[in-house]
N, C-alpha and C positions, 0 to 999 in steps of 0.2 A: 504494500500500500504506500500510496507519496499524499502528503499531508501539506496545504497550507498554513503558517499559523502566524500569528498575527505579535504584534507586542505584548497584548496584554492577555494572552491565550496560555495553559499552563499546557505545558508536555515534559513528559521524565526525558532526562537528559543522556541517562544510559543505556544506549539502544539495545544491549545486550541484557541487561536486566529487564527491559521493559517487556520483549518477547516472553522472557520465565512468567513475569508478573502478567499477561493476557493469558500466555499457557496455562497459569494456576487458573484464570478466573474463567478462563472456558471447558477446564476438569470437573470446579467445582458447580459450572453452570448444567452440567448434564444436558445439553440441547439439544434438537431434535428439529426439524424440520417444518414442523407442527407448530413451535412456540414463538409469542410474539413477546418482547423482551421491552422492558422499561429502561433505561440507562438513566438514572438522574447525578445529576454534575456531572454531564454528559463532554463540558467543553468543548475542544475541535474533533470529538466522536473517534477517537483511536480505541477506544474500550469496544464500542458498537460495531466501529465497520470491519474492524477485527473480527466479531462474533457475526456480522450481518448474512455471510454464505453459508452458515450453518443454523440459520433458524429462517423462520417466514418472516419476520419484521423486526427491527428495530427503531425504539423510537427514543431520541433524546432531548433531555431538557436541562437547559443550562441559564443562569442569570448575565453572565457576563455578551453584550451582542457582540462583539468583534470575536469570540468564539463559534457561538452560532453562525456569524455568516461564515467564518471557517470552515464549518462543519457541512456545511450547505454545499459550498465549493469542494470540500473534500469528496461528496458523495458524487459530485460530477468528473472531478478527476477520476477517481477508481469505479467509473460505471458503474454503482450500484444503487441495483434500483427499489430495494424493500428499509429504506431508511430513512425517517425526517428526524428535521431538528424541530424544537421550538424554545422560545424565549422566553422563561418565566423562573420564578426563585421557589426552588424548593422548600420554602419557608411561608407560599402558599397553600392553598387546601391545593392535591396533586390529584383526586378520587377522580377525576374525567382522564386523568392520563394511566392511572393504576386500571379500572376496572377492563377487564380482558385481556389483562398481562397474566402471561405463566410466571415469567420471570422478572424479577426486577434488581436492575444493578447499583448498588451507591458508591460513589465513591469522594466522601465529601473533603472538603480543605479540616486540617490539624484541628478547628473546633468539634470536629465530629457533626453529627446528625441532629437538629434540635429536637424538643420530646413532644412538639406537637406531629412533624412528621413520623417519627416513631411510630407514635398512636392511629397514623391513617395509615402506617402498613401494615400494622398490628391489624388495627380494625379492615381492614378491606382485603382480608382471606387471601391474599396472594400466599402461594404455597411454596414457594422458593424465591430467597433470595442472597445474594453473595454482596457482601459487605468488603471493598477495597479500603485500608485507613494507613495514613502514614504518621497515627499517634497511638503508641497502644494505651496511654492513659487515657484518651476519648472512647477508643474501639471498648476499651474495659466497660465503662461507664455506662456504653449505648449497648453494651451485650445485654448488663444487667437489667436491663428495660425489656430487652426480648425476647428473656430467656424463659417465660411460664409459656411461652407463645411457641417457641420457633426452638428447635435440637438445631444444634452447632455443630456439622458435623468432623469438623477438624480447623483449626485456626495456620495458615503457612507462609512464614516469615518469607521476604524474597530481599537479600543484602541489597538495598539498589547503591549505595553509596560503600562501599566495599570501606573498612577500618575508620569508621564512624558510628555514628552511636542512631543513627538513621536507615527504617528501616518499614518496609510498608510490611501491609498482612492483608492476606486474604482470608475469609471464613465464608466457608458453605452452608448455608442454614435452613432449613425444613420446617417446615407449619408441624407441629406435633399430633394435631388429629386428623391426618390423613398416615398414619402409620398403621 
């Protein structure tokens, strides 16, 4: 994939770590052909269009606009055609972008996820979701909000900054009653 991106657009800087860290999050996505996937802090969509040939849809949403139109432009560069962006803050009610999602991906900046969106993923039965954080005292914090709701089912470090103390994670997570 070749990516536009903008100045104020965020991309991982280690190409070779960023590949581990999509690889982790399309193991832990189990995806299918079938499913139409949520990406929120979606930015210039390197998380989606990554994942976009191995599902029927990807849709992402991001606040910052010089990402989106990146994102926009990125999906015409790499002809693909099952993926939009749109322009809005996660820190809106998202229930018109969740409902009909199999999957939905976050992957928020170092404060982590707030606890109102929490509670509309919580409440609106999506049954898989993979949580990308590059703080694990946020990722800690937003687990324990998730956890009567959604089994974890493995948390996995990926070094992206090699002999630093910086380090993203991924966690695979499942709706608990559909077991």
């Amino acid at each position: 994939l070749k990516f536009k991106i903008s100045l104020k657009s965020f991309y991982q800087v280690n190409y070779q770590q960023m590949i581990k860290l999509y690889k982790t999050v399309e193991s832990k996505a189990n995806l299918n052909q079938e499913m139409n996937v949520l990406d929120l802090y979606s930015g210039i969509g390197t998380i989606s269009l990554f994942l976009a040939s191995k599902c029927k849809s990807v849709t992402g949403v991001e606040v910052v606009k010089q990402a989106v139109d990146n994102a926009l432009e990125n999906i015409k560069i790499n002809n693909i055609k099952n993926a939009e962006y749109i322009l809005d803050d996660a820190r809106n009610p998202l229930d018109k972008y969740i409902k009909g999602k199999d999957l939905v991906i976050v992957d928020p900046p170092r404060k982590g996820l707030n606890e109102k969106l929490i509670n509309t993923l919580i409440d609106s039965n999506v049954d898989n979701i993979v949580y990308v954080s590059c703080n694990p005292a946020t990722l800690a914090r937003d687990l324990s909000m998730f956890k009567n709701d959604y089994d974890f089912s493995s948390i996995t470090p990926v070094d992206m900054f090699p002999m630093t103390t910086h380090v993203e994670c991924v966690v695979g997570m499942q709706r608990k009653d559909n077991k």
